[in-house]
N, C-alpha and C positions, 0 to 999 in steps of 0.2 A: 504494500500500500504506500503509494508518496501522499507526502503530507498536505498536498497542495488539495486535498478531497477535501477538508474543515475549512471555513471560511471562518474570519473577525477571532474576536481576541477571549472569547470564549473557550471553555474546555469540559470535558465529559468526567465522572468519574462516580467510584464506585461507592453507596454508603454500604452499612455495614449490614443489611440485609440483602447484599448485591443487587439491590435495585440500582438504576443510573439518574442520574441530577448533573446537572449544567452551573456551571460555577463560570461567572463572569463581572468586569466590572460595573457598577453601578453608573445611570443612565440618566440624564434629566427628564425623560420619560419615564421614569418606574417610580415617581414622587405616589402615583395612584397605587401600584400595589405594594408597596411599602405600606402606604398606611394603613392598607389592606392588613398587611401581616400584622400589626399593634392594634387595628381595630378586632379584629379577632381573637387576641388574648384572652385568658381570662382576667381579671382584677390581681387577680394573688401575682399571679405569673409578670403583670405589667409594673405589679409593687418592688416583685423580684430584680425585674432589667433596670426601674428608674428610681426605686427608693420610692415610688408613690403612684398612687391607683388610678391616678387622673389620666385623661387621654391629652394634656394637652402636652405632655412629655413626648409623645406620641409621634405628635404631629409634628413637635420640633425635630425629632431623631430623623424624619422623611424627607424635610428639610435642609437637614445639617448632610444628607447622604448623598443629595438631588444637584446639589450647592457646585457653580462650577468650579475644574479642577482649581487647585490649590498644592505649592510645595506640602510638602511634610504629611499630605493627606491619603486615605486609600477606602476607597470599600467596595467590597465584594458580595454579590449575594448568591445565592444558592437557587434555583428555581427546579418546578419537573410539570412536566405538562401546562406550562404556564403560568404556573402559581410560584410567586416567590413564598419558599419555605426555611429560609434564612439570611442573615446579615451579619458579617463583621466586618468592625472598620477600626484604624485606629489612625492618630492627630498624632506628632511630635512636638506640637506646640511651640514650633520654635526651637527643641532642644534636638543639641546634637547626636546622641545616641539612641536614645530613648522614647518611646511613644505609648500615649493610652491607647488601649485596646478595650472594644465592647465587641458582644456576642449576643444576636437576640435568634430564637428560633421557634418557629408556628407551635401552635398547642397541638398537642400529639402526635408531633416525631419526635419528642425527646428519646435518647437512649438510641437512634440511629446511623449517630456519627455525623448528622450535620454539622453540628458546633466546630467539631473537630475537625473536620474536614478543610472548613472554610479558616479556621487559623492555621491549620499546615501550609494555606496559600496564599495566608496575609504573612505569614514568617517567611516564604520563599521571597516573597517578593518586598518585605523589609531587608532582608539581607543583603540584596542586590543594592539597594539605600545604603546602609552602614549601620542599619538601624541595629544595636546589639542588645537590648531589651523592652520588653513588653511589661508594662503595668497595668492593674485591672482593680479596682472598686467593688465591691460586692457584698450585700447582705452576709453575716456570717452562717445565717440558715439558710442562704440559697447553696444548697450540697453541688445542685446538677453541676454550676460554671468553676465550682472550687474543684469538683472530683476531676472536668476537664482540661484543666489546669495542671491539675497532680500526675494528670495520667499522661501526657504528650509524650513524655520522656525526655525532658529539657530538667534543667538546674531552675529547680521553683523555691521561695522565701514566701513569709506570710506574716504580716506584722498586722494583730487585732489592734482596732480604736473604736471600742465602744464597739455597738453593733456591728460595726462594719470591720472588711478585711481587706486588707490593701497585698497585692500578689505582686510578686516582681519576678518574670518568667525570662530567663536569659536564652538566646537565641544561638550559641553555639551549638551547630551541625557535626555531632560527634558521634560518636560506633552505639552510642546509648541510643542517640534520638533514630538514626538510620533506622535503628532495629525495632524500636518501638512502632515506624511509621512501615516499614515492613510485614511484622504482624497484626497490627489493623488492616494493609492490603490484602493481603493471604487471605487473612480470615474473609473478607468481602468480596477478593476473588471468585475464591469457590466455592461461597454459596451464590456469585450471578450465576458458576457453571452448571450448578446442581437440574436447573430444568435443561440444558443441554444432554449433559451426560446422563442424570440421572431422572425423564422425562414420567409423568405417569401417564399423557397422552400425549400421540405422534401421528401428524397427518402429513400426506406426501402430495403435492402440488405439482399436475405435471405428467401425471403416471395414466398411461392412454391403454388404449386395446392392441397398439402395434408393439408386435413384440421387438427388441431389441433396441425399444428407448430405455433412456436412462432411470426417467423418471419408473418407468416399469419396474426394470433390475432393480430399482433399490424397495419399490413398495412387496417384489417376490422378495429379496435378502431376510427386510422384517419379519413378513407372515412366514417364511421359510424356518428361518432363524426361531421361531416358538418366543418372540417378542409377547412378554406376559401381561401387559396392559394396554389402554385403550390404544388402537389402530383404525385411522380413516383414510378415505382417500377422498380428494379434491377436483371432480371434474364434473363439467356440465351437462357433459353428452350422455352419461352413463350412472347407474343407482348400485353397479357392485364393478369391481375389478380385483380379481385372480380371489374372489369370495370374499374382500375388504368393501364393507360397506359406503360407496362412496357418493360425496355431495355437491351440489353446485356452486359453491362458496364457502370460504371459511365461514363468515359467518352463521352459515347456516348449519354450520354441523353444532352436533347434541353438545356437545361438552369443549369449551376452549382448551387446543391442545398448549400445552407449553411448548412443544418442538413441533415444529414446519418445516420437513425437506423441501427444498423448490429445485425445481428442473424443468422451466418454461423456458422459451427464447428469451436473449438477453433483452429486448426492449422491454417485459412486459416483468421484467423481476421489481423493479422500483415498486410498482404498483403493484404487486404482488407482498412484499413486503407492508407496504401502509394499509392495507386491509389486514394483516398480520396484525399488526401494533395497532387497529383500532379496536381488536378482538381479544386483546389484551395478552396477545402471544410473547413472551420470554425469550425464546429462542431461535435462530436460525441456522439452518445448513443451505447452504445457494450452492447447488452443483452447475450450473449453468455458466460457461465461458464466455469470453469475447465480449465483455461490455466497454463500450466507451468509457470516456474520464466523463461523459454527460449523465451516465446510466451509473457508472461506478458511483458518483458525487452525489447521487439522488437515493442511491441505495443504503449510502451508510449512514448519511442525514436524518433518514427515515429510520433508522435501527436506530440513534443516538436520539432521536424526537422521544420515540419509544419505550427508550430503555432496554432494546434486544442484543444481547449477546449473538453474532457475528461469525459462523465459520465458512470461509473461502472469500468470495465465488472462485469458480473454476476447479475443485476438489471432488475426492473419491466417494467422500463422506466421513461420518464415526462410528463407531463399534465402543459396546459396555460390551464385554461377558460375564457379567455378574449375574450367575443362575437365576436370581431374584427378577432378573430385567431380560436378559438376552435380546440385548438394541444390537443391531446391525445394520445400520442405517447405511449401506455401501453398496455400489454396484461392481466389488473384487469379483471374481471367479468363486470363491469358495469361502466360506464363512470363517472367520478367523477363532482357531484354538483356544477355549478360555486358557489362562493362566497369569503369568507373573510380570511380563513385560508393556511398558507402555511405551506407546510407539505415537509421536508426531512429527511429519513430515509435510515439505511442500508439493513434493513431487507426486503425481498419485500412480507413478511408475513405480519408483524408489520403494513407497508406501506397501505395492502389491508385492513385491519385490520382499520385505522386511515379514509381512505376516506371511508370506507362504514359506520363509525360514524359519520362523521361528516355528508355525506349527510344525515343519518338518522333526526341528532338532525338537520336538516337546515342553520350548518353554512355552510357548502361548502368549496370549494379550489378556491383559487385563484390561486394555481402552488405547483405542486408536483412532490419531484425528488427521485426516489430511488437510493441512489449513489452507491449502491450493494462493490464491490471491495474497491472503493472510490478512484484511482490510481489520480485523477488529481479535479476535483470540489468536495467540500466539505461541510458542514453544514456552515464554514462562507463564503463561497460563494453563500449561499442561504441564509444568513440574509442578504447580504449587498444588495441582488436582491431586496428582501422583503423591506426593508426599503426605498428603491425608486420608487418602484412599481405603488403607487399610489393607490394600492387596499386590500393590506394586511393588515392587524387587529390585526392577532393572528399568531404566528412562532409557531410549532410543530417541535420538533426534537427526531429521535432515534437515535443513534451515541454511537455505538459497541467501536469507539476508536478515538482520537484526533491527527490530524497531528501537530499541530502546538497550542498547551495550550491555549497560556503567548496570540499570535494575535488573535483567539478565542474569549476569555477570553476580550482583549479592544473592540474589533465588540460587544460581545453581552452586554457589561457595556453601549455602547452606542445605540445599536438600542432598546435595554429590556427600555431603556428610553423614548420610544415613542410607544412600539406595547411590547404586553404581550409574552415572550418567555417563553415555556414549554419544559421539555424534560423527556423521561423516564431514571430513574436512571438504568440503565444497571446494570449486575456484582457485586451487591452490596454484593456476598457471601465468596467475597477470602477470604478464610482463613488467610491472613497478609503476611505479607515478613519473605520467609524458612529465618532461622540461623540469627534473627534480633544479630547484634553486639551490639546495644547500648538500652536504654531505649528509644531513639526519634524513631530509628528505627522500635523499636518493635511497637511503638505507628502509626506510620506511614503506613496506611494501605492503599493502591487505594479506599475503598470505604472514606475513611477522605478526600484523596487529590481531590476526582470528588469532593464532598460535599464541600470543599473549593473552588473551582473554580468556583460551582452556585452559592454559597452563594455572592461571592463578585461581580462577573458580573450582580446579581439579576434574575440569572434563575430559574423558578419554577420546581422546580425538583420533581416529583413523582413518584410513586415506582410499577407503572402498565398501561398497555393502559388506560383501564378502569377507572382510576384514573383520566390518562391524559385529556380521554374526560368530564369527569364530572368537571372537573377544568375549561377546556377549556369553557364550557355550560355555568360556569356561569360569566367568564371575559368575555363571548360575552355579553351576555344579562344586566349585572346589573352594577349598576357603583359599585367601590373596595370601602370598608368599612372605613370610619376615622382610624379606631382603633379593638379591637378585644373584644366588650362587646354585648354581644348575649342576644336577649329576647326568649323567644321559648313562642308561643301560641298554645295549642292543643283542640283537642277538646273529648280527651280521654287520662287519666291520666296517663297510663302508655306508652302509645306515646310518651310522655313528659318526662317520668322519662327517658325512652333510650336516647333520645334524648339530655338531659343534660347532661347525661354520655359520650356519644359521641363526644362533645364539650367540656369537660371536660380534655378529652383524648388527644383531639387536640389540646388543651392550650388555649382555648376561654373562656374567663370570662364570670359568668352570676351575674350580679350585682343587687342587690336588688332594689326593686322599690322606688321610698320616697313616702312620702304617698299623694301628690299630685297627682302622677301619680296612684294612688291605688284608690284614689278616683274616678279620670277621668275614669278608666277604671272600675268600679263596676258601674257606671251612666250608660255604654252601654252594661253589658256584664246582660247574664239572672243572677236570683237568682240561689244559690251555686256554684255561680265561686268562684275557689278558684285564687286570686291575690299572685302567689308569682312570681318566677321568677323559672321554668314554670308556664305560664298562665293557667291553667285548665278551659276553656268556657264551659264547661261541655256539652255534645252529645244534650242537648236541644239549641246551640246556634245557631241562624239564620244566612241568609246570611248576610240579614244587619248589623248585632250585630259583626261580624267577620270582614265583610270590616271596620267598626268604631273602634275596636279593633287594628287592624293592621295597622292603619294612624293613631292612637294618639300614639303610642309605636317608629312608628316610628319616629316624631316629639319629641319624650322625648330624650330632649341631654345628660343623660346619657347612651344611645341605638348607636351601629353603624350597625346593620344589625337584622331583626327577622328571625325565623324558625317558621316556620307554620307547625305542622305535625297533618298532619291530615288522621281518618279512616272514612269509609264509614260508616254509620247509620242508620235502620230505622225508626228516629227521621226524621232526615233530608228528610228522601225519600218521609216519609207522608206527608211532609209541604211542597214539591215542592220547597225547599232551594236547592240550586247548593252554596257548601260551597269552590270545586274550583273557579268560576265563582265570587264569591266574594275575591277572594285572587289574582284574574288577574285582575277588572274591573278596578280597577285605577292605576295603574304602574306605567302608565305615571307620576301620579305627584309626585310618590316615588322617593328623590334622594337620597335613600339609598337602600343596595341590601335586597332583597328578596326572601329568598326561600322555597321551598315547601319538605316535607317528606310525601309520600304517601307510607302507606308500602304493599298497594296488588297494588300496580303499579310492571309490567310484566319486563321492563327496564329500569337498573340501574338509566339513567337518559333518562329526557323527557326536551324538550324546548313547556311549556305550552304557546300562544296567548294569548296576553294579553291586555288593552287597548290602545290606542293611538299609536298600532301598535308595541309596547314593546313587549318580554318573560319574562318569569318565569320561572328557572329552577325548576323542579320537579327531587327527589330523590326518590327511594325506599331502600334503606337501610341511618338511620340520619346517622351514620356515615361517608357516600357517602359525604351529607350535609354540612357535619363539617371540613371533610376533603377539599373540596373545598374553604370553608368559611375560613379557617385559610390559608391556600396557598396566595387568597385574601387579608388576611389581613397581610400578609409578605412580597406580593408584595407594599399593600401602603406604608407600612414601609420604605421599601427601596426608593421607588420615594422620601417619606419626606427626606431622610440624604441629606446632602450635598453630591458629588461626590467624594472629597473627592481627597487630594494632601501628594504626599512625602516629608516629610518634607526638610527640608535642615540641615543637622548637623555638629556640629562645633569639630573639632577634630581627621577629618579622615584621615589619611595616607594609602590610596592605595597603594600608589607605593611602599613602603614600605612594606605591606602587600602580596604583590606578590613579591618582594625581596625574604623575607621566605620562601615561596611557594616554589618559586624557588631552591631556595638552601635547601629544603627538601627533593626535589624532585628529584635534581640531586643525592644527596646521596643515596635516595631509587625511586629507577625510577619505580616500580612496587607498590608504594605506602605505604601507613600505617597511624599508631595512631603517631604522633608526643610524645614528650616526653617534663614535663610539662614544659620546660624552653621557648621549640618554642611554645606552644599552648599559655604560657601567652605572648611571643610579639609578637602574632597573635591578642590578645584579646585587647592587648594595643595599639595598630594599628587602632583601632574602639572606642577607650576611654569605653571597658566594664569592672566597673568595680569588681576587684577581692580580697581576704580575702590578708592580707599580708603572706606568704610564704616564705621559703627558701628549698632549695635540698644539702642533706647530705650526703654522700657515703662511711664514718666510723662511727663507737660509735662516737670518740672524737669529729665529725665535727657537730654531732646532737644533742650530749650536747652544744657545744658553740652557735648554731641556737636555740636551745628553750631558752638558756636562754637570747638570744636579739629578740626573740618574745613575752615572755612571755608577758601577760597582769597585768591589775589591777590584777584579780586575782593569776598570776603563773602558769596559765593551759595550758596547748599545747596538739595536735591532731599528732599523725603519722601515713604516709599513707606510705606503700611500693608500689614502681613502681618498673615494668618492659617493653618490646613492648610487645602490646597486652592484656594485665592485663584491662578489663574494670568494673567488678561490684567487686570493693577490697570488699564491705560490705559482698557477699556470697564469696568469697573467703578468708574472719576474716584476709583481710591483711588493717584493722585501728586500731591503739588504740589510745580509747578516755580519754581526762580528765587524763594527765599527769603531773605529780607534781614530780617538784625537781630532780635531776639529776640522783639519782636513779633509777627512776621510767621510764624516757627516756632509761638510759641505756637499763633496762632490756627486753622494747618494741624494740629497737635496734635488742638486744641479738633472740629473739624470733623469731621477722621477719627475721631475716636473719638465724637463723635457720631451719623454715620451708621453706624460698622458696631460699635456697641455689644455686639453678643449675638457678635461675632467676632474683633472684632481683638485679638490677642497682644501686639503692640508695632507698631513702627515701626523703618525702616532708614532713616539719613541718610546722603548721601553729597554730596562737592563738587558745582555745577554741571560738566558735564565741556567741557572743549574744542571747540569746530567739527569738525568733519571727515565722513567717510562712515561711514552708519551701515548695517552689515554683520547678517546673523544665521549663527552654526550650531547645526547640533545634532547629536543621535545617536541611532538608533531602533532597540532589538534586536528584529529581525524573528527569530520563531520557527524561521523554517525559513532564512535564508539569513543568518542572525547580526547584526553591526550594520552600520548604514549612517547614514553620517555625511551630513547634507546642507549646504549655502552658498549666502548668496545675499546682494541687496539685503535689506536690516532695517529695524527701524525701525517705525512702522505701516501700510506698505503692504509686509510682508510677504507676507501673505494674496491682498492684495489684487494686486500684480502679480506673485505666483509667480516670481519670477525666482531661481530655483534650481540648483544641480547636485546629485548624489549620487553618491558611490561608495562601494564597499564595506570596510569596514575588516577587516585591516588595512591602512591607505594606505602604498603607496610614496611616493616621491619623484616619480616621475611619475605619479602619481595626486592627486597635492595639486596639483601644478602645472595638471591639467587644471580640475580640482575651481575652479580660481581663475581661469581665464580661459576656462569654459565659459560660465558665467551670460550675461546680456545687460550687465548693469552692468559686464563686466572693465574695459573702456573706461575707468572711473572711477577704477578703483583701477591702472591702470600710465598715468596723466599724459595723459587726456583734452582737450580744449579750455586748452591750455596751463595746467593745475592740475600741480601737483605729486605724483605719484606717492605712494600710500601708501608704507608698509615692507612690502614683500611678504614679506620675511625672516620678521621678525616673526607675517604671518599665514599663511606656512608653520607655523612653528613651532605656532603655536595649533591650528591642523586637526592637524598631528600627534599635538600632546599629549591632543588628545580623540580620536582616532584609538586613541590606545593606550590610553586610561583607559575605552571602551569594549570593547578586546581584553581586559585585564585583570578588568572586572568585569561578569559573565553579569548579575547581577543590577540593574545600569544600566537599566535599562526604554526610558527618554529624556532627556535633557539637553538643555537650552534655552537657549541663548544669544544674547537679543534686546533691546537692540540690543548688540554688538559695536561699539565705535568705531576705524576705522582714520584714520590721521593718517599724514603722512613721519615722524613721530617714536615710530611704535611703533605697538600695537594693544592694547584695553584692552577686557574684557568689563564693561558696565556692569550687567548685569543676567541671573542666571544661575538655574535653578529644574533639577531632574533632582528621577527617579522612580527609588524602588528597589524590586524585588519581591523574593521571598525563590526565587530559581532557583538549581540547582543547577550547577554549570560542567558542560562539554561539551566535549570532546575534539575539535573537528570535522574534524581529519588523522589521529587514532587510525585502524589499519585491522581494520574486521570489517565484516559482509556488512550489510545495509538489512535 
């Protein structure tokens, strides 16, 4: 869905019985139904909001809200089918931090999450302000606006005077408040989903007498499917279809369903839909392709008028199998397997693709959504289903594109913590970003930035269905490994040898045995095993001698999971040995995983029966194996870290730092490369710091700057600037290693020579130190915010790519990875007996740009090339950022896509 389908400055969003309501600013037209809302009070209630019963308090609040704009002012109301059903606004009165804040809301929706709601979006949108707290007035027996208050998850005070309570609600955006505004979402999520997935009537729009329409396939899926509640069908011309009782209108069927499949031409969905939502329907699935952005903009208008939850258009449909429902709202081939996985997808190939695997291997769906278009439910509105569900296991996701990163991004950090989330790496082939301006840029590619938003949310991201299911196969069946050190037992040598190759590949250690365990296992293996690490039980080994094999190996605590790869034999055939049947009999008591390489096995992967009721995943290609197994072993990784918090750092100046902004902006409103006097009190605004410098703009002012820079030794660096100048190294606008006033002149002389019609001045700085030469940067990706990258610097940045990325804002274990993902880490924690940089220190620096890219939307890019790290600290020598003139973005505000 592009965003361009919402029109004006309005927004959708969920209350806490997942109905929708429209939150927008206040209007010098809604003086009428303002005072609508205060004339409809009761007495108590208007005693509560004004300290007194009269209406004429009333009429002032409609007033004071109606009133043209004004600095320091804001208010917001709430409405849903036309009726405003809340108000909050607060005044700063003049003062610079701080504003009063009121909350009124209609008589009976209290307890719905209005109140709340509309101050989550007076605080987004104070903070953009500066505004850094909220005060509030209140009856001390008004509980409702005090308990709203206590419950936000902000830093709240309450000083009583007399009857009244005066609150002072601090507005810092921290892992408390995230998570608080978090689980209010969730919870309101999934109950809008509840008449989606969980419908007690379903009528199908669409569904004719010819067979192999769509709308058909999906009204047979249902009735086929033994879907156990109410079932219609919607057509004019006909009074039953495939024996579903069907009617000439929604409106005219007996019972409003909550779910509406539609599968009409795309002209006629819009109208389709607003007869839906006159009838009071909750839910939609639009199977129907190919609508315009006139048909598209009309249809989700119409769901948001509504209040209807939204899946596609252009999708396969959803599937419950929950015995109690058996919804199969699809027109797949074949009814999809109850069971454990939940599966959302764009594709409705992908999709068909995904359930006829899983019920192959037996794990099953527990609920599958193809969200085709994806205009309104999305992949995290099918983790937050799945994590409440009660019956989910395993989350599957394909996901062509992301509405929303940064919220994403905390759902799947928090539900990937209790149930294994997969997805296909989509698009991993763009060729990078046309006309990269900087080195971050160029390094900044979409498939880095998906790859940074699995890596830190802990999604197992893999590079094919096929993948997906073979990963999937084996987090159902086997518990994730301690660690990543692999024993492989075969029972034909060169099984063994791929095998270890393949793991090898995948970054799985295979550790040698001690000779304890060499002993243990030559006691049960035949004569000419060879004991290394591959096990070679040579084609004479029994069943028995192989299950004994395989439970001492797994018991050795240098061991976190075996590979068993095994060929058929006619050793084994003659001796009546079943050598699978010995690698499944005892599972059960294996708490470690186990898996199988069969390489004349027909499919990729198989889920072997195993004892005690257990599987075994079987592979036909070890690499299948391997790849699974180390996926496995990334996901326990990640369960072991801590979660992992922002730090808090000491020396920030925001306001200050958007001051700049400001006043760069206004000079060049269409944007640019600042020029290095603003870049360094951008940088000093966040305490990064920088090489000493100064800017010169004749001979005479750059001889007097080196020689009050020079160092111990006398050396100074010139760099010519101009706007726009970003790699001086290929443009030979530096000279290095200048000595003596001479030698300045004549670089002076030179650069202003050749770039005559450009150069502005010049920046000198000391020669800097020895050490490693490091780059970061920062790159606000439009859709998934900023993303901070690290690596080797210097000028084989480009050239050997040795990078990491993750997504800001960085935790503490997210810098730590950020710093010893690259290939260079080596260098920088005390390589070939060198001394260790300050890691401290280049924490510190990734965090401060960490955060001075949270704080400022309009960052574009920041370049930080080279970076010198030394044992004695870290120093950016050389630093260039892009400001555009963007407006900030709430990316944890909660309202619908």
């Amino acid at each position: 869905m592009t965003d361009d389908l919402i029109d004006g400055p309005s927004v959708h969003a969920l209350l806490a019985d997942g109905t929708t309501v429209s939150i927008r600013p206040v209007l010098p037209s809604d003086h009428a139904p303002l005072r609508r809302l205060y004339e409809e009070m009761s007495p108590e209630n208007l005693r509560l909001r004004f300290f007194a019963a009269g209406r004429r308090s009333a009429v002032m609040a409609a007033d004071r809200a109606c009133a043209p704009a004004r600095p320091g002012y804001r208010a917001l109301l709430a409405e849903t089918d036309g009726r405003v059903i809340g108000l909050a606004e607060y005044d700063t009165g003049g003062e610079k931090d701080g504003a009063e804040i009121s909350v009124a809301v209609a008589d009976g929706l209290h307890h719905r999450g209005v109140g709340t709601l509309l101050v989550e979006h007076l605080i987004s949108s104070a903070r953009t302000e500066g505004i850094t707290t909220f005060t509030a007035d209140a009856l001390s027996e008004n509980h409702e606006v005090l308990r709203l208050f206590a419950d936000l998850g902000l830093r709240t005070s309450r000083r009583f005077e007399g009857p009244e309570v005066r609150c002072t609600v601090h507005l810092d955006q921290d892992d408390t408040y995230l998570s608080a505004v978090e689980a209010r979402g969730s919870s309101a999520d999934v109950a809008s989903l509840l008449p989606l997935l969980r419908p007690d009537a379903v009528a199908v729009v669409g569904a004719g007498r010819t067979p192999g329409s769509v709308g058909r396939a999906i009204l047979r899926h249902l009735r086929s499917g033994g879907f156990t509640r109410r079932l219609f069908a919607v057509n004019p011309g006909v009074t039953s279809i495939l024996g579903v009782p069907s009617y000439p209108s929604v409106a005219a069927l007996p019972k409003t369903p909550d779910l509406v499949i539609v599968a009409v031409p795309a002209a006629a969905v819009a109208a389709v839909a607003d007869e839906c939502g006159r009838a009071g329907v909750r839910a939609l699935v639009v199977a129907t392709a190919g609508l315009d952005h006139t048909q598209a903009r009309a249809l989700l208008t119409t769901c948001r008028v509504h209040g209807i939850r939204l899946v596609g258009p252009n999708c396969l449909g959803i599937s419950n199998t929950d015995p109690e429902l058996n919804l199969d709202g699809t027109f797949a081939a074949e009814h999809p397997r109850p069971g454990t996985a939940g599966v959302a997808v764009q594709s409705g190939g992908i999709g068909i693709a995904l359930l006829d695997g899983l019920s192959r291997l037996g794990i099953g769906v527990s609920s599958f959504a193809s969200l085709g278009d994806k205009y309104d439910v999305s992949g995290n509105d099918m983790l937050q289903w799945w994590e409440s569900d009660g019956r989910t296991e395993l989350a599957l996701l394909h996901l062509e594109s992301f509405g929303n990163p940064r919220a994403f991004s905390r759902t799947a950090r928090r539900v990937t913590r209790r149930i294994p989330v997969l997805t296909v790496d989509a698009g991993r082939t763009e060729a990078g970003r046309k006309a990269a301006a900087s080195h971050t840029a160029a390094a900044a590619t979409r498939t880095m930035t998906r790859g940074a938003l699995f890596t830190q949310a802990g999604i197992t991201a893999t590079r094919s269905v096929g993948e997906l299911l073979e990963t999937a196969a084996l987090l159902h069946s086997q518990p994730l490994p301690e660690g990543s050190r692999v024993a492989i037992v075969t029972n034909a040598g060169g099984a063994g040898v791929l095998t270890a190759d393949a793991c090898a590949e995948a970054g799985l250690a295979l550790p040698p045995f001690s000779p304890a365990t060499v002993d243990d296992l030559l006691a049960v293996l035949p004569d000419g095993a060879a004991i290394g690490n591959p096990v070679d039980a040579t084609a004479a080994v029994s069943e028995r001698q192989l299950t004994e094999c395989v439970d001492r190996l797994i018991r050795c605590p240098g061991i976190d999971a075996v590979i068993v790869a095994l060929v058929p034999t006619a050793v084994a055939a003659a001796t009546g040995d079943d050598l699978v049947r010995a690698l499944t009999a005892a599972s059960a008591r294996r708490a470690r995983p186990v898996l199988a390489v069969r390489l004349e096995q027909d499919a990729s992967v198989r889920l072997l029966p195993a004892g005690g009721g257990g599987m075994i995943p079987s592979y036909a290609e070890p690499q299948a194996a391997a790849r699974a197994l180390a996926h496995a072993a990334r996901r326990a990784a990640w369960l072991f870290r801590p979660a992992g918090v922002v730090p808090d750092l000491d020396g920030i100046e925001t306001r200050r730092a958007r001051t700049v902004v400001a006043e760069y902006l206004a000079e060049n409103p269409d944007g640019g490369w600042p020029d290095p006097r603003s870049c360094a009190d951008l940088l000093a605004c966040y305490g990064i710091p920088q090489i000493p410098w100064t800017w010169a703009e004749t001979e005479d002012d750059a001889v007097l700057a080196a020689e009050r820079l020079r160092g111990h030794d006398g050396r100074v660096v010139m760099k010519a600037h101009w706007p726009g100048l970003l790699h001086k190294t290929r443009q030979r606008a530096v000279h290095l290693d200048l000595r003596g006033d001479a030698q300045v002149r004549a670089a002076f002389r030179d650069l202003a020579t050749r770039f005559a019609e450009l150069m502005t001045g010049v920046v000198l700085q000391p020669l800097a130190a020895r050490g490693t030469e490091l780059f970061a940067g920062v790159v606000q990706d439009e859709v998934f915010g900023p993303l901070v990258l690290f690596g080797l610097g210097g000028t084989a940045t480009e050239v050997l790519a040795d990078h990491a990325a993750r997504l800001a804002p960085l935790t503490d274990g997210d810098v730590h990875e950020l710093i010893t993902s690259p290939r260079c880490a080596p260098l920088l924690l005390g390589a070939n007996a060198s001394a260790p940089v300050d890691v401290e220190d280049l924490e510190q620096l990734l965090l401060r740009l960490s955060r001075m890219a949270a704080d400022l939307p309009q960052l574009a890019e920041a370049d930080f090339n080279p970076v010198l790290a030394t044992p004695g600290g870290v120093t950016v020598l050389d630093a260039r950022v892009r400001l555009l003139p963007r407006r900030p973005q709430d990316p944890y505000l909660r309202r619908l896509r």
